[in-house]
C-alpha positions, -999 to 999 in steps of 0.1 A, spaced: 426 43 -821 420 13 -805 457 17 -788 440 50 -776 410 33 -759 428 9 -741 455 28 -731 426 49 -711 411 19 -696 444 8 -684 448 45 -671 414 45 -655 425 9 -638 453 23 -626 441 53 -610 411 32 -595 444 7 -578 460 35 -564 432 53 -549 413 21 -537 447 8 -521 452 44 -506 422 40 -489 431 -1 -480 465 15 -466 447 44 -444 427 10 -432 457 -10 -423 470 19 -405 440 23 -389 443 -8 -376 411 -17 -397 404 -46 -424 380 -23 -447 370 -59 -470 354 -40 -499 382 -18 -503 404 -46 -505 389 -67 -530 386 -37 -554 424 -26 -546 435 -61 -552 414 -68 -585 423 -36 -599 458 -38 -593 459 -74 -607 438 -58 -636 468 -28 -644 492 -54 -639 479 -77 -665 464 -53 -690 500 -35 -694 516 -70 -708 491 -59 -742 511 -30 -750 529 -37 -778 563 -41 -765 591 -59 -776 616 -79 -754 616 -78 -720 610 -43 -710 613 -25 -676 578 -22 -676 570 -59 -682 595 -65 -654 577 -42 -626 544 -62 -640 561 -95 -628 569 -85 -596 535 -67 -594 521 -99 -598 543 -124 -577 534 -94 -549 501 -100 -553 499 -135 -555 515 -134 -520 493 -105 -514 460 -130 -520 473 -161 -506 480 -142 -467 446 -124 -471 421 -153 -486 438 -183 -482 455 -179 -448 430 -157 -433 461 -132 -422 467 -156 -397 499 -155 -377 529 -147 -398 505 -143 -426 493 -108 -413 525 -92 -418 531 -107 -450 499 -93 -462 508 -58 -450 540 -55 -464 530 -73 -499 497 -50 -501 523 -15 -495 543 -29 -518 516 -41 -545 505 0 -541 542 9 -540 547 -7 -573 519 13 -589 531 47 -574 563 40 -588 547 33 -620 526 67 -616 559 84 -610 577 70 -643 548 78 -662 546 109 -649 580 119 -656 574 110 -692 541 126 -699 540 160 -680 563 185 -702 574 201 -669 584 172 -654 602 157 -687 619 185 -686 633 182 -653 644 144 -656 640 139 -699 660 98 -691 648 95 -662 686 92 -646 683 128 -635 684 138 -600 648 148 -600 636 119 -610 659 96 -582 648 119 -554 612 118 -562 615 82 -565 635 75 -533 614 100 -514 589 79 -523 603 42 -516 611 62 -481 577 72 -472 566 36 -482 588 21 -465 580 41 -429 543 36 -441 546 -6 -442 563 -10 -409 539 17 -393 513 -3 -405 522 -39 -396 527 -23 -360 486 -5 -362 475 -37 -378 487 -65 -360 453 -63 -335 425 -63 -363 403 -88 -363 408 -120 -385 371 -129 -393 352 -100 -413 326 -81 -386 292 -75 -412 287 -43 -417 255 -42 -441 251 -7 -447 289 2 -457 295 -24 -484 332 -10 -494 343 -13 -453 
């Protein structure tokens, strides 16, 4: 029961990472910062990140593996945005760490997915089916196009934060 109740918390994380970092991602190619949306992308994806190393696995899984990179991505991710301010080279590392932080947990979505939705377990039951590789190259295609397009949209955004009181999550 209690494996229930976290499993849904780490769900609901999840789902809160990829639609916050959808949004940060819409910003970026908008050539906008959008702060709040940021913050909540990055602590939630930190948060799915972490809380999926409490599921009792044993050995070094694939999933514990994605949560690694996941993490070193997002330490680079945090550094470029907070610590270096996105300035000069910084910018485009934050870009292309942030896709890839959101990347990471679409993939994740996919695989999970794949092993939970009897129509799609039936398509691809180990995952090694074609089904499964096209969705997941399709994806890691659109990503890919969706970094550099974003670098290019974002390189002009301002560095220092403009207020905005009355939009808190912009």
């Amino acid at each position: 029961m209690i494996l229930t109740a976290f499993t849904l918390v780490h769900v609901v994380i999840s789902l809160v990472a990829i639609f916050s970092g959808i949004a940060v991602l819409f910003g970026l190619l908008g050539g906008k910062r959008l702060d709040g949306w940021t913050a909540l992308f990055l602590g939630t994806t930190v948060a799915t990140s972490l809380t999926g190393f409490f599921f009792p696995f044993h050995g070094l899984t694939p999933a514990i593996v994605v949560g690694i990179i996941s993490l070193v991505v997002l330490a680079a991710t945090i550094h470029a945005r907070y610590a270096r301010k996105l300035a000069g080279a910084w910018r485009k590392t934050y870009v292309f760490t942030a896709v890839m932080a959101l990347y990471l947990n679409v993939f994740v979505a996919i695989v999970q997915s794949f092993l939970k939705i009897p129509a799609l377990n039936e398509l691809a039951p180990t995952q090694t089916e074609p089904p499964f590789k096209v969705t997941q190259l399709i994806v890691l295609v659109i990503f890919v196009a969706l970094a550099i397009a974003a670098a290019i949209r974002f390189r002009n955004a301002p560095v220092e934060p403009r207020a905005n009181l009355s939009n808190p999550l912009s």
